[in-house]
Backbone bond lengths (Angstrom), bond angles and torsions (degrees), N, CA, C in turn:
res aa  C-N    CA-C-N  psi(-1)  N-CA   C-N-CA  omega(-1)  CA-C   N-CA-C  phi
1 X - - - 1.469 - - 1.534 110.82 -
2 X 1.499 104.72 -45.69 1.875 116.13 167.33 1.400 96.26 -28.93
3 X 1.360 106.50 -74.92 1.665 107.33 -151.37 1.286 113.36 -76.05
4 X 1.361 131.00 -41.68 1.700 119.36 145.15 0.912 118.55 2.35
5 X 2.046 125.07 -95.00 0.662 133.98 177.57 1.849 131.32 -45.57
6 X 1.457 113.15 -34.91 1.162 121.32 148.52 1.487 152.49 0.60
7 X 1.976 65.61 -77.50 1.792 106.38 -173.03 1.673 93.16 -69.93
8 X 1.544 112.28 -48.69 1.409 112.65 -152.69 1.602 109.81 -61.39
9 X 1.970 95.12 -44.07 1.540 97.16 -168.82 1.568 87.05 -63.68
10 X 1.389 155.41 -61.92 1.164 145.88 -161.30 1.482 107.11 -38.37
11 X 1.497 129.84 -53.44 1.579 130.23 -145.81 1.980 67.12 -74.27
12 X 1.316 118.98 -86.41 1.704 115.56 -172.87 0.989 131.97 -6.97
13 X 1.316 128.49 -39.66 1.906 126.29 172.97 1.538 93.06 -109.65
14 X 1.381 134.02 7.01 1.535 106.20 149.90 1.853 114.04 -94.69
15 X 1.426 100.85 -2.51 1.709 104.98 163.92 1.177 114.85 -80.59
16 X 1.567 116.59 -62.41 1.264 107.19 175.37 1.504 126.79 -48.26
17 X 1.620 117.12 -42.25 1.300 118.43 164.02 0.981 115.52 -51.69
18 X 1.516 137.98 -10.33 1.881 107.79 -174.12 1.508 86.59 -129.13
19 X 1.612 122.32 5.39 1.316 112.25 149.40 1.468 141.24 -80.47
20 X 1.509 94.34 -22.35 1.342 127.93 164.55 1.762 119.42 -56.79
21 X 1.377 102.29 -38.54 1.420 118.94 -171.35 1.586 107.47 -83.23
22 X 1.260 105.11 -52.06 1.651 124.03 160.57 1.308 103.47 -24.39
23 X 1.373 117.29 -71.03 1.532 125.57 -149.17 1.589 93.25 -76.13
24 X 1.345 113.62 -34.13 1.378 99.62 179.10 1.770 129.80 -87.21
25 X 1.254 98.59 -5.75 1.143 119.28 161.72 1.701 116.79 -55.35
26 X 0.949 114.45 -70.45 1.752 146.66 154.68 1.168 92.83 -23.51
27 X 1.548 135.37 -81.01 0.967 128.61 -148.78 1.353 112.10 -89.87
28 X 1.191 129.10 6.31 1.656 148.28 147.32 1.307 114.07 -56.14
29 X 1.025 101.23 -66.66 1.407 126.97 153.98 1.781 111.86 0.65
30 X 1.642 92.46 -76.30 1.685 94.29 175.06 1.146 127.90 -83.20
31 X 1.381 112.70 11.81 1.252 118.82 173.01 1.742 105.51 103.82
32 X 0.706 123.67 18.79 1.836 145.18 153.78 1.539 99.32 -35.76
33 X 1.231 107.70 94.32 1.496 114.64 172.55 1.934 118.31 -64.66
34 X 1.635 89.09 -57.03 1.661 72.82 154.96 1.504 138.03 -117.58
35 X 1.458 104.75 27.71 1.319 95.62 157.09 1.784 110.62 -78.23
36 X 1.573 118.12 -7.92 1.245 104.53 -161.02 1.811 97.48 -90.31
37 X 1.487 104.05 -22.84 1.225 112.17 -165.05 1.537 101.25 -86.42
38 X 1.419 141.21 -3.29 1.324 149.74 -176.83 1.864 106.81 -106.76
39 X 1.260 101.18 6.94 1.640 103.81 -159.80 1.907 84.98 -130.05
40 X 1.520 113.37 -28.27 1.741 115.97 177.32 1.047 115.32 -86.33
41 X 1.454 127.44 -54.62 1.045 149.45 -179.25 1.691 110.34 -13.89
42 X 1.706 105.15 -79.38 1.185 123.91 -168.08 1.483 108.97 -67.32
43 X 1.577 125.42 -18.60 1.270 115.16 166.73 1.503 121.39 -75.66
44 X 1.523 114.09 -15.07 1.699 111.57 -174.52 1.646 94.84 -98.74
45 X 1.581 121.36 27.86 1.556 93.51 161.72 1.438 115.69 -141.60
46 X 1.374 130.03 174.10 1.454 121.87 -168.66 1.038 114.22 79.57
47 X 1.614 109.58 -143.55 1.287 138.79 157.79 1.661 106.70 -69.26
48 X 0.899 121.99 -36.34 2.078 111.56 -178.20 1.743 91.20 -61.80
49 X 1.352 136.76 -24.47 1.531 117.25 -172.91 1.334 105.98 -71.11
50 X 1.350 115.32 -23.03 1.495 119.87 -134.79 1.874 95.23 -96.22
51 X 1.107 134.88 -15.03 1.564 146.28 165.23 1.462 115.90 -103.75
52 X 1.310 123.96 100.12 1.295 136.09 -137.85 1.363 111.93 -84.86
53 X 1.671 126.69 2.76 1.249 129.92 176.20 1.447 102.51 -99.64
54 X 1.419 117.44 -37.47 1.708 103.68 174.79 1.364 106.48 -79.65
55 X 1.499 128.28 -39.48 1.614 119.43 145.62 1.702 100.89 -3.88
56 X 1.269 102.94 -106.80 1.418 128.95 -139.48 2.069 88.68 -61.87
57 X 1.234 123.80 -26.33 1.667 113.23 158.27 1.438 121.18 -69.64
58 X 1.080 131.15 -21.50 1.441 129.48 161.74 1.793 106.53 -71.22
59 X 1.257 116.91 -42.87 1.546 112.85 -174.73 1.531 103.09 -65.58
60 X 1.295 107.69 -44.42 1.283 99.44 176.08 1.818 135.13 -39.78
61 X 1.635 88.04 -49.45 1.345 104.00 177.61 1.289 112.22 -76.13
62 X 1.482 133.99 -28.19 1.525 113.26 175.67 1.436 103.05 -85.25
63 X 1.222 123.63 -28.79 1.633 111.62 176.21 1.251 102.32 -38.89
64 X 1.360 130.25 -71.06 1.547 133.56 -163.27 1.966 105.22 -61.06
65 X 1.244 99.36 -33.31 1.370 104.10 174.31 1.854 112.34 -61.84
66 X 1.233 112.78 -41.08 1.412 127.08 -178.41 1.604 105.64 -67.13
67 X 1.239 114.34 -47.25 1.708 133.11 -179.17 1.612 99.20 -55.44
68 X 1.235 120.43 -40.39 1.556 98.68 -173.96 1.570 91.26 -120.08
69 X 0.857 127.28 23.88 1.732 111.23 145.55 1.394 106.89 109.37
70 X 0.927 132.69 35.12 1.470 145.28 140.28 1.885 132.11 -80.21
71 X 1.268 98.62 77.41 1.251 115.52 -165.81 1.514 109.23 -50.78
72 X 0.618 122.20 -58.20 1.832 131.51 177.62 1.323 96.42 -20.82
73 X 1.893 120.17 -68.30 1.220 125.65 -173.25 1.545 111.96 -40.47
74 X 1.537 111.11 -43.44 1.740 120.52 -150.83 1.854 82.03 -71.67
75 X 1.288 106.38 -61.52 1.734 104.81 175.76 1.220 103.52 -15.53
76 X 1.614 115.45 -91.48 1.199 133.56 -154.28 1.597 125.51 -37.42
77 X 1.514 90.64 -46.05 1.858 120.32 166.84 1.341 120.06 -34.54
78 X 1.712 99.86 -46.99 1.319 131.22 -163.58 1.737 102.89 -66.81
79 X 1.662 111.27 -71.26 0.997 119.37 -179.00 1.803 113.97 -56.36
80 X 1.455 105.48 -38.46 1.681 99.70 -173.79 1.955 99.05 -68.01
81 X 1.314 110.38 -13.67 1.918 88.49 176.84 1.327 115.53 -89.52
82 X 1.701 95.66 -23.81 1.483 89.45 179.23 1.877 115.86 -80.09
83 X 1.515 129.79 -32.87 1.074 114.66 142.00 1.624 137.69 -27.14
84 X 1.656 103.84 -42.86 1.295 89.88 -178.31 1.966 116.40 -94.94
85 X 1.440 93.27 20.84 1.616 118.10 179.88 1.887 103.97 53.59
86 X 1.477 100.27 45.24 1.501 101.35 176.74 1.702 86.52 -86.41
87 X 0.640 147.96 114.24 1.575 137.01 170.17 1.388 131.56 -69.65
88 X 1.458 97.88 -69.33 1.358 101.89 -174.25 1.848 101.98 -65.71
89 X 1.017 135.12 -28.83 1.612 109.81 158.79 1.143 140.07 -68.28
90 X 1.622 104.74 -12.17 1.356 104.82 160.28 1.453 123.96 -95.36
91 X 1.319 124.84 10.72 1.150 137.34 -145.51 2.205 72.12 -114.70
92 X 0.758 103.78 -25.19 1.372 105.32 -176.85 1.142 122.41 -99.80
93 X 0.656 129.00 -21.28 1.783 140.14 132.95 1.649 133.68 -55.90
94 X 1.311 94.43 -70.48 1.791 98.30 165.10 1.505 120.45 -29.83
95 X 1.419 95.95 -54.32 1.645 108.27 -157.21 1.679 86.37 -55.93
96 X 1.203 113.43 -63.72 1.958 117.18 -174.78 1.840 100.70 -27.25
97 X 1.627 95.03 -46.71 1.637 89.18 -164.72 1.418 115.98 -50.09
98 X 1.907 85.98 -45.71 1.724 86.46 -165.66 1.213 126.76 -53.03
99 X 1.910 102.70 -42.28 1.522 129.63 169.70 1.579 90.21 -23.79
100 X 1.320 130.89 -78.72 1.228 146.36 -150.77 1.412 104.24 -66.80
101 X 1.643 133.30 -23.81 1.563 134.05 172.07 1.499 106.72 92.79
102 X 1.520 99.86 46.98 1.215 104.27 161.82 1.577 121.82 -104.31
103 X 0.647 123.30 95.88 1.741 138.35 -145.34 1.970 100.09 -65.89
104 X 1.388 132.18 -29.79 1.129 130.47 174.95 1.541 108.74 -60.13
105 X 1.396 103.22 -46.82 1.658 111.23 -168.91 1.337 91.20 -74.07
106 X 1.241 143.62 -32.81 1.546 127.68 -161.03 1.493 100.09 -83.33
107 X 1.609 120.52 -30.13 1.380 120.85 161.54 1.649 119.42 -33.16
108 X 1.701 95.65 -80.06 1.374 97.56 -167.58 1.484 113.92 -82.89
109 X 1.344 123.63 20.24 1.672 102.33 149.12 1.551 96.81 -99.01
110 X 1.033 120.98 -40.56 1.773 86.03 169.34 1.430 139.99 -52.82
111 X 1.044 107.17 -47.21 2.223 109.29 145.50 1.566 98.69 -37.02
112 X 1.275 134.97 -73.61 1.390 122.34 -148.84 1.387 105.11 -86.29
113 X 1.583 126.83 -5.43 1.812 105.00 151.71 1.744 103.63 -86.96
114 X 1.088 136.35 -30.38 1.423 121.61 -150.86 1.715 84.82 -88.31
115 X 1.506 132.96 -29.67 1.165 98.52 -171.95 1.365 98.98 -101.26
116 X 1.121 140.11 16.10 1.482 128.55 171.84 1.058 118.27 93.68
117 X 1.798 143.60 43.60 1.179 144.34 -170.62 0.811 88.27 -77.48
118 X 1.605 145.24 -65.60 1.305 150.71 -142.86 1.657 101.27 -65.02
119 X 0.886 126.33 -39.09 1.367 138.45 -176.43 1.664 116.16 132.43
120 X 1.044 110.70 -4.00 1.283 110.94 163.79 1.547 124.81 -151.52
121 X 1.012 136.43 158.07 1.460 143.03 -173.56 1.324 98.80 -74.77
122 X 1.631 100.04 141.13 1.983 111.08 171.18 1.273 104.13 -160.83
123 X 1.503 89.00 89.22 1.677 90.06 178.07 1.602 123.18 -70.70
124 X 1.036 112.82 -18.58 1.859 115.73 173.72 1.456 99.91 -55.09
125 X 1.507 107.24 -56.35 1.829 105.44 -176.90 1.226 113.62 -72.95
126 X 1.413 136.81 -1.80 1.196 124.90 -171.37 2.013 106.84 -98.23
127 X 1.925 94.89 -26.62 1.351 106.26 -176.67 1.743 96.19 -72.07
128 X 1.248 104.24 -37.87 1.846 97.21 -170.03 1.865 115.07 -61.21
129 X 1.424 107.83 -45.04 0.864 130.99 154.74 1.767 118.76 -28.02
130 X 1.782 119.53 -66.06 1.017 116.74 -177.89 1.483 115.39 -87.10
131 X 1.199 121.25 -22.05 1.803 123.31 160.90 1.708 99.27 -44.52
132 X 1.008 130.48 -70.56 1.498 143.49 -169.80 1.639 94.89 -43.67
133 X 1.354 136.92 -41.63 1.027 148.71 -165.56 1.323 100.87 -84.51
134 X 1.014 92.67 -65.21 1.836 107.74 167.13 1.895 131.80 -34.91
135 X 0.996 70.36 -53.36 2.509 98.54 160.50 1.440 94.88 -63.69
136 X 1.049 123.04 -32.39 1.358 97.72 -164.49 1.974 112.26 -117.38
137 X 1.479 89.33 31.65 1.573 98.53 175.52 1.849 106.92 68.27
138 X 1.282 117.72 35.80 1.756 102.59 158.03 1.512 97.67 -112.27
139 X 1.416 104.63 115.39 1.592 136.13 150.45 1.414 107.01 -31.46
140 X 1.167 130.93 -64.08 1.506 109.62 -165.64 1.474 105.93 -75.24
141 X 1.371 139.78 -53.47 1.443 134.21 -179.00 1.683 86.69 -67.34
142 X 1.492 165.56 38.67 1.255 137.33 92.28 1.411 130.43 -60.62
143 X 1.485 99.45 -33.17 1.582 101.35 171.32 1.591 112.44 -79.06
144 X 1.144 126.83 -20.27 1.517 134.11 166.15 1.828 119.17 -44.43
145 X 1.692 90.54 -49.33 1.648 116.38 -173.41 1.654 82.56 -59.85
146 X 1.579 114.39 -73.41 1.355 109.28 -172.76 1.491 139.38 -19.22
147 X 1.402 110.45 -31.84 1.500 143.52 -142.34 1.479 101.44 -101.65
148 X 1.558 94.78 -38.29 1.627 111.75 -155.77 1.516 91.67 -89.71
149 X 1.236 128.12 -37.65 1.490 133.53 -170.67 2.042 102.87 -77.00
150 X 1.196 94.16 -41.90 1.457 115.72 165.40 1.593 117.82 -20.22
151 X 1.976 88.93 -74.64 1.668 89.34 -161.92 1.817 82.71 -114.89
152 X 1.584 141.55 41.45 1.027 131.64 154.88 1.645 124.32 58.15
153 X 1.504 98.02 43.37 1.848 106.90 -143.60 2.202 75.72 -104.83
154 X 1.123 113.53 103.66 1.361 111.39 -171.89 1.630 117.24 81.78
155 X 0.960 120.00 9.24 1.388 107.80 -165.54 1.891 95.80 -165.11
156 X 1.151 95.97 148.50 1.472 99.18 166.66 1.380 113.46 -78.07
157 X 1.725 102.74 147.07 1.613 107.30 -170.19 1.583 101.60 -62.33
158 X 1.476 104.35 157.96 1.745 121.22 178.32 1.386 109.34 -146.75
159 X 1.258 112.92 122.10 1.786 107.35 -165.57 1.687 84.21 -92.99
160 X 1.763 127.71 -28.13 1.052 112.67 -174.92 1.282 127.06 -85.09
161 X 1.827 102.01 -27.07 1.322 104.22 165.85 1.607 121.60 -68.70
162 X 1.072 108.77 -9.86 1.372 112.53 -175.93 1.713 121.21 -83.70
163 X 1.471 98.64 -33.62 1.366 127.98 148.73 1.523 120.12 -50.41
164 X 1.272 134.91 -55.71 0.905 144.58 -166.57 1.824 102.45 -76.05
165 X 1.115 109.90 -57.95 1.415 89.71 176.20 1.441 116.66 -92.97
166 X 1.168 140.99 25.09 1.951 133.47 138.11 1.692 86.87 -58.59
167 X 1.398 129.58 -50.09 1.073 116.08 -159.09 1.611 115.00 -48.64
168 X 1.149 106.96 -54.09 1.566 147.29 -159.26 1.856 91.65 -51.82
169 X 2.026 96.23 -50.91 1.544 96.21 -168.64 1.700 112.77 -97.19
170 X 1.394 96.44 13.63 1.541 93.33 167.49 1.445 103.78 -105.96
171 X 1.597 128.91 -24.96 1.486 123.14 171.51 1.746 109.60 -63.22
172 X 1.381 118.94 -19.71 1.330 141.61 -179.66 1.866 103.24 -70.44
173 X 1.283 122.18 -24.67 1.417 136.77 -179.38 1.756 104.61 90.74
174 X 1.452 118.00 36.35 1.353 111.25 178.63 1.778 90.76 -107.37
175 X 1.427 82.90 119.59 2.047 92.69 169.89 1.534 119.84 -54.62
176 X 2.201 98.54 -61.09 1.664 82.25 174.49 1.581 135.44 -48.76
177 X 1.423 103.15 -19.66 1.600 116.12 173.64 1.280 109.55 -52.83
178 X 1.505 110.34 -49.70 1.648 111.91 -168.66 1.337 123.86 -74.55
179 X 1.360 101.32 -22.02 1.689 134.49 -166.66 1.755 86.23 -77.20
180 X 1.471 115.70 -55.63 1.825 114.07 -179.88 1.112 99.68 -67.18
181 X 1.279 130.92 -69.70 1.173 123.52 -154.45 1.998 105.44 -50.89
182 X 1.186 123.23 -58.35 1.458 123.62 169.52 1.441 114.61 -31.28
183 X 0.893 107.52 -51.94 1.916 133.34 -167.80 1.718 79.17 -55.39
184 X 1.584 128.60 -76.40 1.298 102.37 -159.89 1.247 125.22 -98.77
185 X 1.879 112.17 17.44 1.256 105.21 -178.61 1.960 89.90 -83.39
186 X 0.982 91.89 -36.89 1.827 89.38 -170.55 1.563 109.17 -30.35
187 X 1.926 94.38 -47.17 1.790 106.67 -161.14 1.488 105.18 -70.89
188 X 1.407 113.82 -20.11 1.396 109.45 172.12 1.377 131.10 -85.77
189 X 1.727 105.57 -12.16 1.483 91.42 159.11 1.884 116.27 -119.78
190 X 1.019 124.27 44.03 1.346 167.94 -93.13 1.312 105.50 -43.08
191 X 1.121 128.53 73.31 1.494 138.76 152.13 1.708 123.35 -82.64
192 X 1.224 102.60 105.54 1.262 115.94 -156.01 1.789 94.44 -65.09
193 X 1.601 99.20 149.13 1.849 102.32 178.82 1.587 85.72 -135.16
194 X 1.276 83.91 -154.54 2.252 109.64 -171.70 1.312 101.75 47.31
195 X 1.427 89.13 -161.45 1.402 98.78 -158.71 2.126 100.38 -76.60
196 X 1.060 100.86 -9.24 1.759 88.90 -168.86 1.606 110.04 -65.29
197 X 1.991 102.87 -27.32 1.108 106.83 -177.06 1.461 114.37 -95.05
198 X 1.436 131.19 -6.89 1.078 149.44 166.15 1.889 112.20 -68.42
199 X 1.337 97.26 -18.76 1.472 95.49 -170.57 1.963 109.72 -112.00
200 X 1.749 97.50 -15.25 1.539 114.16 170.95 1.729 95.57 -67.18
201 X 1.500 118.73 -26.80 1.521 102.92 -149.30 1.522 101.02 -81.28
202 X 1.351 98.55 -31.03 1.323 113.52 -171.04 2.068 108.84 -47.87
203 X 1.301 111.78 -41.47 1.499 118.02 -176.48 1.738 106.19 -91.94
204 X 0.980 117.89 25.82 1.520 119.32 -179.69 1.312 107.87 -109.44
């Protein structure tokens, strides 16, 4: 009787599920922004990314989902090119995200100007890029800014700007941030650190 009943509730949510899909199919159909983007979605993740024809049927469906104004999809688009290190199409996408304050996408186009997806390095766009990232509380593109002010890679060197954002990515909850930022507030009011002062303590 267990498995009867079982079986039945089983055959029932695999009807409703492919009635469910149906209807959203249909309503894709007319141009259903998110029915198209609720019908793509689930094919670009997991295991559905990982077999490249239901892949490329989920892209399908948020493309059209993205086309009439379902942002989520355009996101999603974004991240699946830059996974598949297509760049410059995701580099065309992302940027929209970030526009929009999506703080992942403002990440990785700053990775993909500073390391050169495009084909060449641009650190001005990669710093604008990670400030935007930065506004919006991601720690590592603050510690990036740091880096960039650091070794003067687009920008003239700044021991304060450089200071200022470890700060930024240790208020962000990144330790090495806090660990730099300490490191040079000490040196600025001259409290000796590293090992030179680690090795003075030792004879005291």
């Amino acid at each position: 009787m267990k498995k009867t009943l079982l079986s039945l509730t089983l055959l029932l949510t695999l009807n409703l599920s492919a009635s469910s899909k149906a209807e959203l199919k249909a309503q894709c159909a007319k141009d259903d922004a998110k029915a198209c983007y609720e019908l793509g979605f689930p094919l670009t993740q997991g295991e559905n990314a990982k077999a490249q024809d239901v892949l490329e049927e989920g892209m399908a469906y948020l493309r059209k989902a993205c086309l009439y104004g379902e942002n989520r999809a355009c996101d999603v688009m974004g991240d699946r090119y830059y996974q598949d290190k297509n760049y410059i199409i995701a580099t065309e996408y992302l940027t929209k995200s970030c526009n929009r304050g999506v703080k992942t996408a403002c990440e990785s186009v700053g990775v993909i100007y500073r390391d050169g997806h495009l084909n060449k390095h641009d650190d001005v766009k990669a710093r604008e890029f990670f400030e935007k990232a930065c506004e919006l509380k991601s720690a590592s593109s603050c510690f990036n800014i740091a880096i960039i002010y650091r070794g003067g890679f687009g920008v003239k060197k700044s021991r304060s700007q450089e200071k200022a954002f470890y700060k930024k990515a240790c208020d962000a909850n990144l330790t090495v941030g806090c660990e730099r930022f300490i490191e040079l507030d000490n040196e600025d009011k001259g409290i000796e650190t590293g090992f030179i002062a680690t090795i003075k303590n030792w004879f005291k």
